[in-house]
N, CA, C and O atoms as a CHARMM CRD file, in Angstrom:
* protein
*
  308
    1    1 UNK  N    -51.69200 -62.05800 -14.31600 PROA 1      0.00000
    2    1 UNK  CA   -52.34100 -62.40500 -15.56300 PROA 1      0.00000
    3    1 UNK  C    -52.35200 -63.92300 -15.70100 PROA 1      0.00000
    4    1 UNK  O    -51.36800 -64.65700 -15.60500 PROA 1      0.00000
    5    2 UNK  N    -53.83400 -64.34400 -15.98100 PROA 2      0.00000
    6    2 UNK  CA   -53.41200 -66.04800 -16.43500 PROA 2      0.00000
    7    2 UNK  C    -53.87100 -66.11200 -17.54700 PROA 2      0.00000
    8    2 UNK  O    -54.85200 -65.53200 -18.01300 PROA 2      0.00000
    9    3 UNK  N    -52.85300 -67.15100 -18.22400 PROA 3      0.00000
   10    3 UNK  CA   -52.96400 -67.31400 -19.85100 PROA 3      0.00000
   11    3 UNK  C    -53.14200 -68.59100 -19.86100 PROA 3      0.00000
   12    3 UNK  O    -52.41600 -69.24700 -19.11400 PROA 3      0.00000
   13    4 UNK  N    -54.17000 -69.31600 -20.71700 PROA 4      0.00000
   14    4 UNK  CA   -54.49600 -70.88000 -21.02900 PROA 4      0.00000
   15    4 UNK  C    -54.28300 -71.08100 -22.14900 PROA 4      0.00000
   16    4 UNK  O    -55.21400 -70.65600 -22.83300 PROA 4      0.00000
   17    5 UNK  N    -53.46300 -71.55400 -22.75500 PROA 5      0.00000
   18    5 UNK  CA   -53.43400 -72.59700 -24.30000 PROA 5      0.00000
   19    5 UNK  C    -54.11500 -73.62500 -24.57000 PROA 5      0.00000
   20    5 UNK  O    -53.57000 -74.60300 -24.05800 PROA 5      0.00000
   21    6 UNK  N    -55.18700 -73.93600 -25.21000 PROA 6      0.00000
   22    6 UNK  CA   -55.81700 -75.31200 -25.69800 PROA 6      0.00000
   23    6 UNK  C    -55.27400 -75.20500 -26.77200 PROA 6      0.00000
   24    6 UNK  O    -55.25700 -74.18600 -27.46300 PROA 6      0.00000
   25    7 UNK  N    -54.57700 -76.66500 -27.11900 PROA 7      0.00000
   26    7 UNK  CA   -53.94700 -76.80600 -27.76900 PROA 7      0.00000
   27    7 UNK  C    -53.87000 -78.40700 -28.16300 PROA 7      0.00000
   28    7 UNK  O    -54.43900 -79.19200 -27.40400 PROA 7      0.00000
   29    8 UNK  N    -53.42800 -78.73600 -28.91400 PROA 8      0.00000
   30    8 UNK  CA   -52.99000 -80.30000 -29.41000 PROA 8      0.00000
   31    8 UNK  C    -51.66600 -80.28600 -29.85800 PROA 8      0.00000
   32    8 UNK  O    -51.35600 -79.30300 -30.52900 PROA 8      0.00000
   33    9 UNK  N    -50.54600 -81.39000 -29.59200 PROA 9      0.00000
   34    9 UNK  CA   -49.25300 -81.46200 -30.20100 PROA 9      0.00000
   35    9 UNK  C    -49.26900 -81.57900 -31.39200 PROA 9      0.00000
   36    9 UNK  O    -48.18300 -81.27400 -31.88300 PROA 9      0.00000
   37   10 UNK  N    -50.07400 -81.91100 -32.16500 PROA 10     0.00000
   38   10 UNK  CA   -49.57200 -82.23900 -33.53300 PROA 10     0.00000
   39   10 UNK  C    -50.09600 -80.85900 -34.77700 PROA 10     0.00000
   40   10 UNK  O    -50.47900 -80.98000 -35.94000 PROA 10     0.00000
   41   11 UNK  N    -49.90700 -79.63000 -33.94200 PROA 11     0.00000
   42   11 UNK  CA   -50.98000 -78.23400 -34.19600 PROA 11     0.00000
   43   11 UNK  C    -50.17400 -77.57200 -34.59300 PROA 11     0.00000
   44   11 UNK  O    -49.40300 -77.28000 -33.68000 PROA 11     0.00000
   45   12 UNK  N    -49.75100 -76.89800 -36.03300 PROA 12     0.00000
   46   12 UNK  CA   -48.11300 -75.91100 -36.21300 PROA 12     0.00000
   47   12 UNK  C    -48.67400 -74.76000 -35.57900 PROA 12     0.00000
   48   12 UNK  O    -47.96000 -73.79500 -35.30400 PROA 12     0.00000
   49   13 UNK  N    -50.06700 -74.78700 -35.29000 PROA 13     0.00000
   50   13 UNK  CA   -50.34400 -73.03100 -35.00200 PROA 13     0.00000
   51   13 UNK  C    -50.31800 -72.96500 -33.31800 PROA 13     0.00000
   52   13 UNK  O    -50.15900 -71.96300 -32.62100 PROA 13     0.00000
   53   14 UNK  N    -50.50200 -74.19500 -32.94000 PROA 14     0.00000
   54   14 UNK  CA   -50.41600 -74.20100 -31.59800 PROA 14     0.00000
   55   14 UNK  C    -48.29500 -74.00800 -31.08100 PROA 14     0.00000
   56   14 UNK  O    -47.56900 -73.34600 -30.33900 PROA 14     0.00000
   57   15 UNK  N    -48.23200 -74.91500 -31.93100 PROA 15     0.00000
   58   15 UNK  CA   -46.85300 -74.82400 -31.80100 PROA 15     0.00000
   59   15 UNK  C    -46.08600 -73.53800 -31.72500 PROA 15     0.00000
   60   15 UNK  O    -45.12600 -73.42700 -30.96200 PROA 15     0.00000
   61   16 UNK  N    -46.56100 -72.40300 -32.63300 PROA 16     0.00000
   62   16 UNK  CA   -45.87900 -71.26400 -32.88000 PROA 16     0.00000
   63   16 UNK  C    -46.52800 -70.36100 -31.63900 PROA 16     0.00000
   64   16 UNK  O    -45.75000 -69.76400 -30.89500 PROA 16     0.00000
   65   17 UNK  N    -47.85000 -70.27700 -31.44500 PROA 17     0.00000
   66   17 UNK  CA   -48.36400 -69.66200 -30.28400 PROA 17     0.00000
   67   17 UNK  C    -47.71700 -69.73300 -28.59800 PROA 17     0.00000
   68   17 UNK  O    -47.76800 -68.83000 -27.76300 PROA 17     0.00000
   69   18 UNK  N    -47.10600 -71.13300 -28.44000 PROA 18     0.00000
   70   18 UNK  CA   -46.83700 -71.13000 -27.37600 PROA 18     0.00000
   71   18 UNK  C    -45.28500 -70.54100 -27.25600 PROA 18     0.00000
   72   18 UNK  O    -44.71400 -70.12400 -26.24900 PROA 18     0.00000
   73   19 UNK  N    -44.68400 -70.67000 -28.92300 PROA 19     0.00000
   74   19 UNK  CA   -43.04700 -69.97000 -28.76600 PROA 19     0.00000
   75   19 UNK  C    -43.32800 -68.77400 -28.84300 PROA 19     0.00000
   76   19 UNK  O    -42.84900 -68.28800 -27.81900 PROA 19     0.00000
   77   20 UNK  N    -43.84900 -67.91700 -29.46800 PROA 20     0.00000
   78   20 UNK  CA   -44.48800 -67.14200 -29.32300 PROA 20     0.00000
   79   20 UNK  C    -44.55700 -65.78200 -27.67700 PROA 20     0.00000
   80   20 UNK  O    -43.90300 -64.75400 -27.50100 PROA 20     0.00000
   81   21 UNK  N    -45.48800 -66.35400 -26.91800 PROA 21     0.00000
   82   21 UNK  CA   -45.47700 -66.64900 -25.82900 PROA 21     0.00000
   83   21 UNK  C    -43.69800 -67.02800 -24.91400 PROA 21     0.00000
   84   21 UNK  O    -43.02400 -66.17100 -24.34200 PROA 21     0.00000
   85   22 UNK  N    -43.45600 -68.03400 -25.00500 PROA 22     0.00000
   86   22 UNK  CA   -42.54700 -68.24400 -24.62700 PROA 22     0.00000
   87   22 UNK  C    -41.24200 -66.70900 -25.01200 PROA 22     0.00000
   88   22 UNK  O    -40.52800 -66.22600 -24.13300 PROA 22     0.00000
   89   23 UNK  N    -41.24500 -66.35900 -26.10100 PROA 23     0.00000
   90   23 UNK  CA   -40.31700 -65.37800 -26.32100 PROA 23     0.00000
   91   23 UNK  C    -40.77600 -64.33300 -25.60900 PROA 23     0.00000
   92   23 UNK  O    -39.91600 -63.55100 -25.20300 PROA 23     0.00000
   93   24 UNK  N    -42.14000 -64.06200 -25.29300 PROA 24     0.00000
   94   24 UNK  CA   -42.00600 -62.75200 -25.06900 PROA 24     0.00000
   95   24 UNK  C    -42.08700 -62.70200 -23.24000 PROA 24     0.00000
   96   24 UNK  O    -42.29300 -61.72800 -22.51600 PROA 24     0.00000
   97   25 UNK  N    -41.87000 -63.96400 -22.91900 PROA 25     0.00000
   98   25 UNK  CA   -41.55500 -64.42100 -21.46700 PROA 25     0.00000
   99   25 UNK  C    -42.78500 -64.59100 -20.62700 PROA 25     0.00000
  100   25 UNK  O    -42.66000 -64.66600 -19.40500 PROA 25     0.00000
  101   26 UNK  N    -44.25200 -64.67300 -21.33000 PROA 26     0.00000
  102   26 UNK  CA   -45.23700 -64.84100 -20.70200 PROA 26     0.00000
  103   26 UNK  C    -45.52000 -66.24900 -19.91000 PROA 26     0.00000
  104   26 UNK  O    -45.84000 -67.10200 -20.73800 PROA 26     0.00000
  105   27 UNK  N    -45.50900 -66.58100 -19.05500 PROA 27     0.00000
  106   27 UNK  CA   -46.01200 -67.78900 -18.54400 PROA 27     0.00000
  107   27 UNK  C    -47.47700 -67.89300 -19.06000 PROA 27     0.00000
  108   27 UNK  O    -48.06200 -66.93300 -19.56200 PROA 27     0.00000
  109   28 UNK  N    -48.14200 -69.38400 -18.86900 PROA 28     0.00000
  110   28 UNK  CA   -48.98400 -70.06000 -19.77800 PROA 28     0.00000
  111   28 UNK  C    -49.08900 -71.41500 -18.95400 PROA 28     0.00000
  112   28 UNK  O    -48.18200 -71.92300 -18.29400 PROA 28     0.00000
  113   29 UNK  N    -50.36300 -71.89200 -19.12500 PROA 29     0.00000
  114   29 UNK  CA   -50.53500 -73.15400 -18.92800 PROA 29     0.00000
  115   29 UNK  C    -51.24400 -73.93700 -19.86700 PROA 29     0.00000
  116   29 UNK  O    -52.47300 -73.92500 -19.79500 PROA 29     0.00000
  117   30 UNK  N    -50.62000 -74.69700 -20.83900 PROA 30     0.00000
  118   30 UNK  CA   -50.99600 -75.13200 -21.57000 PROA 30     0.00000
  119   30 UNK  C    -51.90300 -76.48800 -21.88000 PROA 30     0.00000
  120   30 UNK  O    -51.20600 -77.34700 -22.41900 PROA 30     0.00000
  121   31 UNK  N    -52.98100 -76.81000 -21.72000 PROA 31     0.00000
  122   31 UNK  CA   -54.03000 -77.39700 -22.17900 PROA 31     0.00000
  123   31 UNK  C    -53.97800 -78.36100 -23.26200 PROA 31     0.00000
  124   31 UNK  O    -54.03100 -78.08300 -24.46000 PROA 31     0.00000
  125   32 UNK  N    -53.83000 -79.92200 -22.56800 PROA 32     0.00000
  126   32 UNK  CA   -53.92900 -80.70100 -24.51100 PROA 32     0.00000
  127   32 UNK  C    -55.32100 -81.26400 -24.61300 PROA 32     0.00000
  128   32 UNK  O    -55.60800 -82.25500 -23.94100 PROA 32     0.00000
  129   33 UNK  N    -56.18900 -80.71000 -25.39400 PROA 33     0.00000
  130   33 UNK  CA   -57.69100 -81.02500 -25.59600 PROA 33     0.00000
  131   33 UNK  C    -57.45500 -82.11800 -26.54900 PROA 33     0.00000
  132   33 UNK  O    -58.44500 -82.51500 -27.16400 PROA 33     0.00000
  133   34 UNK  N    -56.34700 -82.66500 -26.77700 PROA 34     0.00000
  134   34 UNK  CA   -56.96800 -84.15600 -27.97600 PROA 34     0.00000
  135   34 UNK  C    -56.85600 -85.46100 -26.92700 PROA 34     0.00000
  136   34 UNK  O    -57.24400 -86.61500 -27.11600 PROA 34     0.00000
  137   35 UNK  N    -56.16600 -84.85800 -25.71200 PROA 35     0.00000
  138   35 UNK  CA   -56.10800 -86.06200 -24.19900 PROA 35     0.00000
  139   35 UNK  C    -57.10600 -85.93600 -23.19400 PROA 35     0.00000
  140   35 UNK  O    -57.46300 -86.82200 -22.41600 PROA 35     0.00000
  141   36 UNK  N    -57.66300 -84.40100 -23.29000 PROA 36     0.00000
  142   36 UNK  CA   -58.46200 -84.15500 -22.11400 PROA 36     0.00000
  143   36 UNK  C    -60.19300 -83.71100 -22.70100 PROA 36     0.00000
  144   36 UNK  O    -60.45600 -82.52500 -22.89800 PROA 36     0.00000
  145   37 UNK  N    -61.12100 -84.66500 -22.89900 PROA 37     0.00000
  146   37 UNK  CA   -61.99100 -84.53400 -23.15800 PROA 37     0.00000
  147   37 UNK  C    -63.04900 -83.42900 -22.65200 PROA 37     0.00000
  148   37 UNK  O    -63.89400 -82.84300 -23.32900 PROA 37     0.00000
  149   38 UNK  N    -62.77800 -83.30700 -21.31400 PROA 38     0.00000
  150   38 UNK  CA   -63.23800 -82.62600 -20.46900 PROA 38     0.00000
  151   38 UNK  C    -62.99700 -80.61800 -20.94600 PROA 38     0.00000
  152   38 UNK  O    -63.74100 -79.66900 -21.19400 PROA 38     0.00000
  153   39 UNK  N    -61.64300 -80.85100 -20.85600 PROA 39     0.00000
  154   39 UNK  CA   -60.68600 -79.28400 -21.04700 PROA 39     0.00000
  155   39 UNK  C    -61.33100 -78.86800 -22.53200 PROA 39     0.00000
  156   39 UNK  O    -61.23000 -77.70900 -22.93300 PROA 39     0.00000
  157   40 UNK  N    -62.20000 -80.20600 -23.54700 PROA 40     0.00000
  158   40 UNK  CA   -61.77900 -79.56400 -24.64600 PROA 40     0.00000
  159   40 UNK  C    -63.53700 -78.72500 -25.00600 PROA 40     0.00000
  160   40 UNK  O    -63.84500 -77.85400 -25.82000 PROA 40     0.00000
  161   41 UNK  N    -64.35000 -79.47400 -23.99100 PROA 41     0.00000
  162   41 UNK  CA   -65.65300 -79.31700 -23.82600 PROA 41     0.00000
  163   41 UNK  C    -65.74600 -77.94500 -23.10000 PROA 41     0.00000
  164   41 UNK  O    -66.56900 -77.09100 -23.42900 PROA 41     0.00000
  165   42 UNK  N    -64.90400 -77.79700 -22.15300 PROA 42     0.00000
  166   42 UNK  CA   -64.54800 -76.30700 -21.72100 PROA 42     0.00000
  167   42 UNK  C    -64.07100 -75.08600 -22.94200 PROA 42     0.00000
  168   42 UNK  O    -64.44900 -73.92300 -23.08500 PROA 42     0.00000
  169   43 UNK  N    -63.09500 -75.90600 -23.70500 PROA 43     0.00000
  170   43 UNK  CA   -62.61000 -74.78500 -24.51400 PROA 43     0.00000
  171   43 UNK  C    -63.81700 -74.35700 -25.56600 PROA 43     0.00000
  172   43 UNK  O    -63.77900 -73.14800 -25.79500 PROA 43     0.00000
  173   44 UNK  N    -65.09100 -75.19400 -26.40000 PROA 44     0.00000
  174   44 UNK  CA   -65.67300 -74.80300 -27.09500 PROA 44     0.00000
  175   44 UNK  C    -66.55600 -74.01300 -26.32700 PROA 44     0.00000
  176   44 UNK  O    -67.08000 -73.00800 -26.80500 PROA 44     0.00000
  177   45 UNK  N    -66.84900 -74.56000 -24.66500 PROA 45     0.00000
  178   45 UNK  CA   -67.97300 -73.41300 -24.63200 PROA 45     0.00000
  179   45 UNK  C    -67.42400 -71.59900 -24.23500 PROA 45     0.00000
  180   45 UNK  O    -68.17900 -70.62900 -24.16100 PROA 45     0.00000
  181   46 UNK  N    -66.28100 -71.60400 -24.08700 PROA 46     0.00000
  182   46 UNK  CA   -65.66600 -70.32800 -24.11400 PROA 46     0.00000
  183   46 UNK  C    -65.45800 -69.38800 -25.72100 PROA 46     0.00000
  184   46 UNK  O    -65.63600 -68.27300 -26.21200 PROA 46     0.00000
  185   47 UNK  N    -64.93500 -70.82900 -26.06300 PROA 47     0.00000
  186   47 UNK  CA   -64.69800 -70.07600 -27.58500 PROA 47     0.00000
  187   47 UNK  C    -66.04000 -70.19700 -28.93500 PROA 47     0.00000
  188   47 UNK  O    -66.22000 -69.44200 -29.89000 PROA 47     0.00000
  189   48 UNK  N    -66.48100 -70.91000 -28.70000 PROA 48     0.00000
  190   48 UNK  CA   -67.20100 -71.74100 -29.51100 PROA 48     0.00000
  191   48 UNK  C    -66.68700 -72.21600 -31.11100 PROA 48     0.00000
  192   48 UNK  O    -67.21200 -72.23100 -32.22500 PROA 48     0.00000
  193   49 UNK  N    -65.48200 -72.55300 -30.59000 PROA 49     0.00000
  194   49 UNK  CA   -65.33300 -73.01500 -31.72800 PROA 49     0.00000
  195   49 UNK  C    -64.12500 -74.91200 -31.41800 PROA 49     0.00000
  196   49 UNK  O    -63.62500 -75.36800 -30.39000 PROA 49     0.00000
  197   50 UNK  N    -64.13000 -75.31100 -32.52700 PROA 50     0.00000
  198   50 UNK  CA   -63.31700 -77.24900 -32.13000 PROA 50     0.00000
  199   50 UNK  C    -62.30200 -76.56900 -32.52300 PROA 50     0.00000
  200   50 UNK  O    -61.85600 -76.31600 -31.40400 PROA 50     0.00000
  201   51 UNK  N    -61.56500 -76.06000 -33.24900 PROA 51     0.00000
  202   51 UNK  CA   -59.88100 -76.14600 -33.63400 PROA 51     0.00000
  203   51 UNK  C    -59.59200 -75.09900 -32.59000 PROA 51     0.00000
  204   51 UNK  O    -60.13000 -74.12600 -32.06200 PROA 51     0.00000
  205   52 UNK  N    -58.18300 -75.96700 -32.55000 PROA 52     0.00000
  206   52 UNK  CA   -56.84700 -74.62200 -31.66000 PROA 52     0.00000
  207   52 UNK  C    -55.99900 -74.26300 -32.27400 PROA 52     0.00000
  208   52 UNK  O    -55.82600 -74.90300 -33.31200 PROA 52     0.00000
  209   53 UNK  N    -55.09100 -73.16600 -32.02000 PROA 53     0.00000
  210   53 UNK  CA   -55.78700 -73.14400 -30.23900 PROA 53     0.00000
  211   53 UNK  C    -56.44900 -72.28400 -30.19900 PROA 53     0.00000
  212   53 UNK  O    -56.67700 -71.47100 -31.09600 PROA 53     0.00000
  213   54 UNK  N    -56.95700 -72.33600 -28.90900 PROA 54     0.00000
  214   54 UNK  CA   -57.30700 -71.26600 -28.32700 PROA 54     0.00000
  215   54 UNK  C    -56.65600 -70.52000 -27.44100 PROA 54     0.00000
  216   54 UNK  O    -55.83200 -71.25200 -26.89400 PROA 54     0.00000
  217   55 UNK  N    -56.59400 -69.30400 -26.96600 PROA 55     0.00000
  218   55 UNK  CA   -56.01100 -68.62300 -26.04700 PROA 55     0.00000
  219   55 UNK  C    -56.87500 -67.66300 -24.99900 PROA 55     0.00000
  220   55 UNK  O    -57.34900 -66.59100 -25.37400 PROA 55     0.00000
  221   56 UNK  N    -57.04000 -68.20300 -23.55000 PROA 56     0.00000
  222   56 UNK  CA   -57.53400 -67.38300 -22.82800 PROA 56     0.00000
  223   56 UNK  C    -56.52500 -66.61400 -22.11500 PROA 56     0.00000
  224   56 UNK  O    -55.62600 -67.14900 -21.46700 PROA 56     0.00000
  225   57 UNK  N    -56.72400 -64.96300 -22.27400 PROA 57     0.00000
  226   57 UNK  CA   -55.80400 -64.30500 -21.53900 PROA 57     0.00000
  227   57 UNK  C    -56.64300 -63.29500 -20.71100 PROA 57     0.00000
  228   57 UNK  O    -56.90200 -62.12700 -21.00100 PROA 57     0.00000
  229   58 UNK  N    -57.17000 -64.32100 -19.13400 PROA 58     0.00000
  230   58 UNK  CA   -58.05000 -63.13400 -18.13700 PROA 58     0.00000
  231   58 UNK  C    -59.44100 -63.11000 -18.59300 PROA 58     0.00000
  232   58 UNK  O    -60.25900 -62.22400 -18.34600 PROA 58     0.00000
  233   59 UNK  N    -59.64100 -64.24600 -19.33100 PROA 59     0.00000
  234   59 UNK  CA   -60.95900 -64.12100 -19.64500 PROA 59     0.00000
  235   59 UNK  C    -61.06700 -63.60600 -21.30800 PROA 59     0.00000
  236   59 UNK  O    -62.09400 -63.70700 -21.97900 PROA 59     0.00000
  237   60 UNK  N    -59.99400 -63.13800 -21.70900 PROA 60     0.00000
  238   60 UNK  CA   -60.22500 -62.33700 -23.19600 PROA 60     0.00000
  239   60 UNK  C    -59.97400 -63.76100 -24.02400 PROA 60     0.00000
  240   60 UNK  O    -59.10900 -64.50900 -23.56900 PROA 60     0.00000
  241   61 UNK  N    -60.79800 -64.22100 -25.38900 PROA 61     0.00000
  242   61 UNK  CA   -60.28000 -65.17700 -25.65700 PROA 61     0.00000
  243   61 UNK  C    -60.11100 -64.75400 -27.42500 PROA 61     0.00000
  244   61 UNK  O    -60.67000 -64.01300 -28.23300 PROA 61     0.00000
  245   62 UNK  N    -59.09400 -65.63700 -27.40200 PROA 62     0.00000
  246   62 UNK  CA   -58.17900 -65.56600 -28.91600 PROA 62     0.00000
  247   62 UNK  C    -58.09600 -66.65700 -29.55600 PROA 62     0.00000
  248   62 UNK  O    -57.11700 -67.38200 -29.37400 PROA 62     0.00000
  249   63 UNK  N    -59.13200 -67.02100 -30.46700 PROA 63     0.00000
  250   63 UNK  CA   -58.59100 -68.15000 -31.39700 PROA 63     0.00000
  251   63 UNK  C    -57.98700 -68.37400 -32.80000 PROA 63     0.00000
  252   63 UNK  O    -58.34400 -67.81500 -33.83800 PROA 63     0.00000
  253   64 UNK  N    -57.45600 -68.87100 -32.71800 PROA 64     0.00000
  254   64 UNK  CA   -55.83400 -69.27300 -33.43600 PROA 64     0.00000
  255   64 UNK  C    -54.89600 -68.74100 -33.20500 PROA 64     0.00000
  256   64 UNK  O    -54.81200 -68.45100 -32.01100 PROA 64     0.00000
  257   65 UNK  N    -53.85800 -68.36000 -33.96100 PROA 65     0.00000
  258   65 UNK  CA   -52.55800 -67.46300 -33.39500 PROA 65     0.00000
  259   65 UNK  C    -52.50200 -66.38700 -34.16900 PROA 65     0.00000
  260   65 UNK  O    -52.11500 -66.33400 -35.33700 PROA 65     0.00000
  261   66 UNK  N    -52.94100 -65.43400 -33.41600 PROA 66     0.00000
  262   66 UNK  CA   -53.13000 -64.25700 -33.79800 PROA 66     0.00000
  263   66 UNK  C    -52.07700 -63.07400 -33.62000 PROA 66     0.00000
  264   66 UNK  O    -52.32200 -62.09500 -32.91500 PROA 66     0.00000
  265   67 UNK  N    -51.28100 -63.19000 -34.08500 PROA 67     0.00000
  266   67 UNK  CA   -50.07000 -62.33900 -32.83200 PROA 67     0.00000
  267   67 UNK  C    -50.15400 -60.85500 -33.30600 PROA 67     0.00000
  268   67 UNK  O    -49.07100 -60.35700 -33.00100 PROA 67     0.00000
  269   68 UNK  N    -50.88300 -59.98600 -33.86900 PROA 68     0.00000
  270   68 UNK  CA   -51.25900 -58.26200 -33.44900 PROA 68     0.00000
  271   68 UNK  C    -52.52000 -58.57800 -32.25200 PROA 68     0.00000
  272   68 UNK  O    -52.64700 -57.73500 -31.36300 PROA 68     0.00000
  273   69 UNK  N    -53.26700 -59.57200 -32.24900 PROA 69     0.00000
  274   69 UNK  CA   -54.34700 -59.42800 -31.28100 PROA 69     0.00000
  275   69 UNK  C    -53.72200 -60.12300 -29.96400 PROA 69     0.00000
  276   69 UNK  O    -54.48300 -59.87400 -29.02900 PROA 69     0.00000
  277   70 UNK  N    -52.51900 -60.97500 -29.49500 PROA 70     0.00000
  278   70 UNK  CA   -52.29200 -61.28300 -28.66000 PROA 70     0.00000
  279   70 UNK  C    -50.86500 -60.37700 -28.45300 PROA 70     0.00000
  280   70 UNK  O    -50.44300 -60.38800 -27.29600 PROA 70     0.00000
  281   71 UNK  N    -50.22700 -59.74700 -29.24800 PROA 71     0.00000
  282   71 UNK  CA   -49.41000 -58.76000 -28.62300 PROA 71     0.00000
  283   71 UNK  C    -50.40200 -57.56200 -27.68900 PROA 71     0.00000
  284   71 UNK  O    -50.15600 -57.32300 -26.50700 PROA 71     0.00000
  285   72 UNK  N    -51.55900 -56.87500 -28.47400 PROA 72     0.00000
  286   72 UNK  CA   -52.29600 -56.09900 -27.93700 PROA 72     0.00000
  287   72 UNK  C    -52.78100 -56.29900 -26.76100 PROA 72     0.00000
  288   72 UNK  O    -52.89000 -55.34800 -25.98700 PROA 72     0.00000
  289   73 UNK  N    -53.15500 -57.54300 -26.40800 PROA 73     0.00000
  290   73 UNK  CA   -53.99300 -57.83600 -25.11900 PROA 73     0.00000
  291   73 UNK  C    -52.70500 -57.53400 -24.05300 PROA 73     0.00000
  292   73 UNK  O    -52.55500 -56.49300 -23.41300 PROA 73     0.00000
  293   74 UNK  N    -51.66900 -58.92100 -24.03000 PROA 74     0.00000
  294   74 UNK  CA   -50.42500 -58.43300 -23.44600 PROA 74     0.00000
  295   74 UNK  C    -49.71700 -57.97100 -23.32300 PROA 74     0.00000
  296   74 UNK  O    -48.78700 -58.32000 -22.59500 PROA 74     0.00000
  297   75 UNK  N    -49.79300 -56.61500 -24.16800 PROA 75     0.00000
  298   75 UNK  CA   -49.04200 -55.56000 -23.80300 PROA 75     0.00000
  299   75 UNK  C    -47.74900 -55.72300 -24.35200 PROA 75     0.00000
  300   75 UNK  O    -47.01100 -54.89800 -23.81300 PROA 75     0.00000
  301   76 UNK  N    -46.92900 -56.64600 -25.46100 PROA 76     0.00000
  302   76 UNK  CA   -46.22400 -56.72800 -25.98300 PROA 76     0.00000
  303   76 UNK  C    -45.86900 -56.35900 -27.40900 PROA 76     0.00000
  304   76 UNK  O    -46.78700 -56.09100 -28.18400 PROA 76     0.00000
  305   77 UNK  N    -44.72100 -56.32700 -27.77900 PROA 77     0.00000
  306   77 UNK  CA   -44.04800 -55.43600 -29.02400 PROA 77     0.00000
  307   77 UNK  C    -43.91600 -56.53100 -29.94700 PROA 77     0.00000
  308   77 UNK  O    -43.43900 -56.34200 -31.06600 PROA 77     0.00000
């Protein structure tokens, strides 16, 4: 499974998404779109939307922190 975070540091929702994540032991590669102009031009045309995060999991994408829709995808409690 690969999981992408676009995200920015200064984001509480990004922040909680990746602990989140982190608790439920998923690896992630996390994405800072307020450094990477490029990543962030990627993230709207997936999501279509500017705020994060976003979450690609396999192609399924999740924006903001959604945690019944990102427990569901990953299979977590």
């Amino acid at each position: 499974m690969k999981v992408l975070v676009y995200s920015s540091p200064s984001c509480p929702f990004c922040i909680r998404a990746k602990q989140f994540l982190k608790d439920k032991a998923i690896e992630f590669t996390d994405i800072d779109v307020s450094s990477d102009e490029e990543k962030a031009e990627e993230m709207v045309k997936k999501s279509g939307q500017m705020g994060v995060p976003v979450i690609d999991i396999d192609g399924q994408i999740v924006v903001g922190f959604d945690r019944p829709k990102l427990s569901k995808i990953l299979g977590v409690v």
